[in-house]
C-alpha positions in Angstrom: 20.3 -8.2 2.7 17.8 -10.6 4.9 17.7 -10.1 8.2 17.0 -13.5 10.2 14.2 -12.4 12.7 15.7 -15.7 14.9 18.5 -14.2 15.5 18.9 -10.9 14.0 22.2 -12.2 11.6 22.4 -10.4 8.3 22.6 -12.9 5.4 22.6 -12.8 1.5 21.5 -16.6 1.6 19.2 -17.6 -1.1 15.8 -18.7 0.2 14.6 -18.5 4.1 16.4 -20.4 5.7 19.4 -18.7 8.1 23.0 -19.8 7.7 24.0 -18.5 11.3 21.0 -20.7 13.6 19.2 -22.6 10.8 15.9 -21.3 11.6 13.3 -21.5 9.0 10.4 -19.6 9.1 6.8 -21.3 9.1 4.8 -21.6 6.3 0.8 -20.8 5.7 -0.9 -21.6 2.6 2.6 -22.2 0.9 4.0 -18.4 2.1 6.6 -17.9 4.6 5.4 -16.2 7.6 9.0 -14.0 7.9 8.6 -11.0 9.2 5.3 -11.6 12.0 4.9 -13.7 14.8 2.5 -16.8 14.6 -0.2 -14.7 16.9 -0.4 -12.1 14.3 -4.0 -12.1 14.0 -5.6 -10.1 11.2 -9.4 -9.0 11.7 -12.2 -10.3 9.2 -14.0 -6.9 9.4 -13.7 -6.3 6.0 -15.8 -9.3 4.6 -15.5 -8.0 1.0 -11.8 -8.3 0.7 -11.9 -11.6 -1.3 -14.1 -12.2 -3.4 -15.8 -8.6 -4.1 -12.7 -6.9 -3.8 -10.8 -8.3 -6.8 -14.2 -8.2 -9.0 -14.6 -4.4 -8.0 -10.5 -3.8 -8.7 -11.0 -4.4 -12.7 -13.5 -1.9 -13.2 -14.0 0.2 -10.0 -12.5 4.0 -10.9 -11.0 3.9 -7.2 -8.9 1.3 -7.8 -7.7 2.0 -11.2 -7.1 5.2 -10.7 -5.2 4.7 -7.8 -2.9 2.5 -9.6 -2.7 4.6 -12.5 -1.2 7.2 -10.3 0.8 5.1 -8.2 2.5 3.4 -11.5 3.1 7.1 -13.1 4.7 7.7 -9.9 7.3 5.3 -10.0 8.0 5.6 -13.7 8.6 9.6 -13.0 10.3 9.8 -10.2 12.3 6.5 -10.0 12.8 5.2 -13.7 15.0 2.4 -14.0 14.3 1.3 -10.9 15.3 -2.8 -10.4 13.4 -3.8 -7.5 10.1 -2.9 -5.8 8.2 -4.4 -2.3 4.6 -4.1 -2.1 3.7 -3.4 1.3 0.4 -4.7 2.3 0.2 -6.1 -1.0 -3.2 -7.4 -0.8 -4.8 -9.1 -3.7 -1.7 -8.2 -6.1 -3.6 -5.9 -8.2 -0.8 -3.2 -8.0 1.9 -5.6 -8.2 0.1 -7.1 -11.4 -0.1 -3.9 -13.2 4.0 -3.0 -12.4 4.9 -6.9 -14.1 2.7 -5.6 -17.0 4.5 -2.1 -17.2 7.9 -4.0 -16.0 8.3 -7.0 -17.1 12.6 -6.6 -16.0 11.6 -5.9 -12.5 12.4 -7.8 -9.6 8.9 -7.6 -7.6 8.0 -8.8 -4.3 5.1 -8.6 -2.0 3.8 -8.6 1.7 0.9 -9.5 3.5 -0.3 -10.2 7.4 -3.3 -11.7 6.0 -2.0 -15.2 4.5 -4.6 -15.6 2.3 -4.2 -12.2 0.9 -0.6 -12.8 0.5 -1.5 -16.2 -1.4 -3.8 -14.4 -3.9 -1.0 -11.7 -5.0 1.4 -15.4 -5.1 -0.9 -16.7 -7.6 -2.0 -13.6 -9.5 2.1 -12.7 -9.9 3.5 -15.8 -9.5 7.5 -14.7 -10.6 7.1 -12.3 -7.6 8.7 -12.9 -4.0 5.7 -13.1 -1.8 5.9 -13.3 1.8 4.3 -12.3 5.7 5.8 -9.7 7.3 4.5 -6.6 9.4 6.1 -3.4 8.4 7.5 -2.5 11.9 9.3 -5.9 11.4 10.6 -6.2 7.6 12.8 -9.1 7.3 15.8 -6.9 5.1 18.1 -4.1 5.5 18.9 -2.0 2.1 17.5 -4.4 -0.1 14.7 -3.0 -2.0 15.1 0.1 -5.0 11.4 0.8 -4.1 8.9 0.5 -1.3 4.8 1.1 -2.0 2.4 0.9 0.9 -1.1 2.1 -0.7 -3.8 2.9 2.0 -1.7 0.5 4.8 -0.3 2.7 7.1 -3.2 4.4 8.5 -4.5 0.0 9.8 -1.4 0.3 11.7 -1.5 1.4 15.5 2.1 2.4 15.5 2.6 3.3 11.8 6.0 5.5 12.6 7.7 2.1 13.5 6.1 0.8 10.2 8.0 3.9 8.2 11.1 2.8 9.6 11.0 -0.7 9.1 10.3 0.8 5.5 13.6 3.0 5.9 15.6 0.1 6.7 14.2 -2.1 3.8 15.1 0.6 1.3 18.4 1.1 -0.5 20.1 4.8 0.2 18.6 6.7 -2.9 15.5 4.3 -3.0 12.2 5.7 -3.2 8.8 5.4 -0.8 5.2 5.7 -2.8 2.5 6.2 0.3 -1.2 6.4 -0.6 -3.5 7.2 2.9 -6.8 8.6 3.6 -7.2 11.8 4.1 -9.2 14.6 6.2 -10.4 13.2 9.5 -13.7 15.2 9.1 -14.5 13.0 6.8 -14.2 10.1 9.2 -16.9 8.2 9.2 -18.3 4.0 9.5 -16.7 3.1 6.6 -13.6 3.7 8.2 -14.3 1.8 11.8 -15.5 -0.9 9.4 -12.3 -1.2 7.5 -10.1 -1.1 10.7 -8.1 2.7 10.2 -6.8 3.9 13.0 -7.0 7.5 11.9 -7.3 9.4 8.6 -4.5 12.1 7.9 -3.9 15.8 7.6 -1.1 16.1 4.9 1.1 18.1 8.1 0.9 14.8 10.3 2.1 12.4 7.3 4.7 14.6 6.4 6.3 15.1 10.1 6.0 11.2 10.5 7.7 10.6 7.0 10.1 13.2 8.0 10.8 12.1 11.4 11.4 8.4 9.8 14.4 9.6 7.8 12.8 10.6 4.3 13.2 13.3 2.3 10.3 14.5 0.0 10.3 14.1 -3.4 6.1 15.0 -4.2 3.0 15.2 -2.6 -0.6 16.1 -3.6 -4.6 15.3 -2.6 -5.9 13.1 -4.9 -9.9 11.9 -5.5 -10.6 15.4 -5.5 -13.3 15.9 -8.0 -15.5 13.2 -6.3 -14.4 14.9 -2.6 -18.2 16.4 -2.5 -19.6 12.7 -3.3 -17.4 11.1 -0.7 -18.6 13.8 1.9 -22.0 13.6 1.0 -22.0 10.0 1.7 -20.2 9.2 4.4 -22.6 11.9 6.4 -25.8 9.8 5.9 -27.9 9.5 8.7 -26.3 6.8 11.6 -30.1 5.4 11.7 -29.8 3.5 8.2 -28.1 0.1 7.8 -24.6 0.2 6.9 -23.9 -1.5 3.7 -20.2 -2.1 3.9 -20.5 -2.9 0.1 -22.4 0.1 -1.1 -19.2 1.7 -2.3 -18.4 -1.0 -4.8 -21.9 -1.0 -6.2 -21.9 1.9 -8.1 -24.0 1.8 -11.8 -21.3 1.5 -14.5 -22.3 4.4 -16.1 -21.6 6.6 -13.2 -18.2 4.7 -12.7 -17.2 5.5 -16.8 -18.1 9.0 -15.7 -15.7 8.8 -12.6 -13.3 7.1 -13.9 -13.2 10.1 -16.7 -12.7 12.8 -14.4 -10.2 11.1 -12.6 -8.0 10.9 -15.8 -8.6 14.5 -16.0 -7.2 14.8 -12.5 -4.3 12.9 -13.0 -3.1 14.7 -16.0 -3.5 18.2 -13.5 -1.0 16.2 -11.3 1.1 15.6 -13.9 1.7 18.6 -14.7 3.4 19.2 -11.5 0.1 21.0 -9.5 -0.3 19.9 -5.8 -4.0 19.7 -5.4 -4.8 21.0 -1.8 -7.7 18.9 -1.0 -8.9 15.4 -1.8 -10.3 11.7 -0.2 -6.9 10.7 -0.5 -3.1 11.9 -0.2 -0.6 10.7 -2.4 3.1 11.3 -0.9 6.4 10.3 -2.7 9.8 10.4 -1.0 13.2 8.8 -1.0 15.9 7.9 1.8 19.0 10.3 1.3 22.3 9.0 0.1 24.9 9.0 2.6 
């Protein structure tokens, strides 16, 4: 169900446009700017996001990792699953990889940044792709599956995000979150990609909970490179910061990575919670009535 953010009516109509007032929302760089307001203003901090971003995603073990997990996630704990939104979408690299895995899916995708939202258009292009904030989803009960991978913690207010996910999702449909974790190991690579905080796994869980959810699974993840992600994010303040340096790792080194992740993901599936990691991984569905 669509929810016109005009005037609030609740419509099955196909495309945009609202059968109640006739509003239509605006359009950027051929997406519909739905669920945000025109002064929605995303910050260019992260100047890699384009072009070095979706070079790094095909080969970076951070990336394909992540998505390995995230896709094992949804096949395990939500199989047969019709329909999926990609909060925060980004480039589409996740969305790209569930077509692949799911061709029968109905996929869609969203995006403050319009440009963003434009290269997950392209790169899926049978996928739904739109502008929307999370607080302010345009749809109620519509979705089998909500993602939101490392999003929540660039949100000031990310409990009104999780339930503007809540209200998106079907009863019995499932929530895949991906954050940053440990605020010790905050450092400028997190003031340069705009978080607002990194989490313990007790805050996320109270805020999941307190949106509604129930838990399904939950575990650390990046947890055999913690000590290289501690180790260098606590270099001295007095050298430049190379907002790149993370993607530029020798390819070598990145096989090697990439090696031990798979090693870490099997541990995971095998149903172990690993207590400590650069990242949390946290799986949970909205009850039934």
């Amino acid at each position: 169900m669509k929810i016109c953010p005009t005037c609030a009516c609740r419509h099955a109509a196909p495309g945009w446009r609202c059968p109640a007032c006739g509003a239509i929302p605006p359009t950027v760089n051929g997406i519909p700017r739905v669920g945000c307001t025109t002064d929605a203003i995303v910050e260019e901090n992260v100047i890699y996001r384009r072009t070095e971003l979706m070079e790094a995603e095909q080969w970076h073990f951070w990336f394909r990792a992540r998505r390995r997990l995230v896709l094992w996630s949804i096949e395990r704990f939500f199989p047969g699953n019709a329909s999926l939104l990609d909060v925060g979408c980004g480039t589409g690299f996740v969305l790209e990889g569930v077509r692949a895995r799911h061709p029968e899916m109905a996929l869609a995708g969203c995006d403050v940044a319009d440009d963003m939202a434009a290269l997950t258009s392209r790169r899926v292009p049978d996928a739904l792709v739109f502008g929307a904030m999370a607080a302010a989803l345009p749809f109620e009960e519509e979705f089998g599956m909500i993602t939101a991978l490392d999003v929540i913690e660039h949100i000031d207010d990310d409990r009104a995000a999780l339930a503007g996910m809540y209200r998106a999702l079907r009863p019995g449909g499932g929530l895949v979150l991906t954050v940053p974790q440990h605020p010790s190991l905050w450092s400028r690579v997190d003031d340069f990609s705009g978080h607002h905080r990194r989490y313990t796994r007790a805050e996320l869980m109270d805020k999941v909970r307190t949106a509604g959810f129930e838990f399904v699974r939950n575990t650390s993840f990046f947890t055999t490179t913690l000590p290289i992600i501690a180790a260098s994010r606590r270099r001295p303040a007095r050298r430049a910061f190379d907002p790149l340096a993370e993607l530029r790792i020798p390819r070598s080194v990145n096989r090697l990575l990439d090696w031990l992740m798979m090693c870490e993901e099997a541990v995971i599936r095998w149903g172990v919670s690993l207590p400590v990691g650069g990242s949390l991984l946290l799986v949970a569905r909205r009850p039934r009535p």
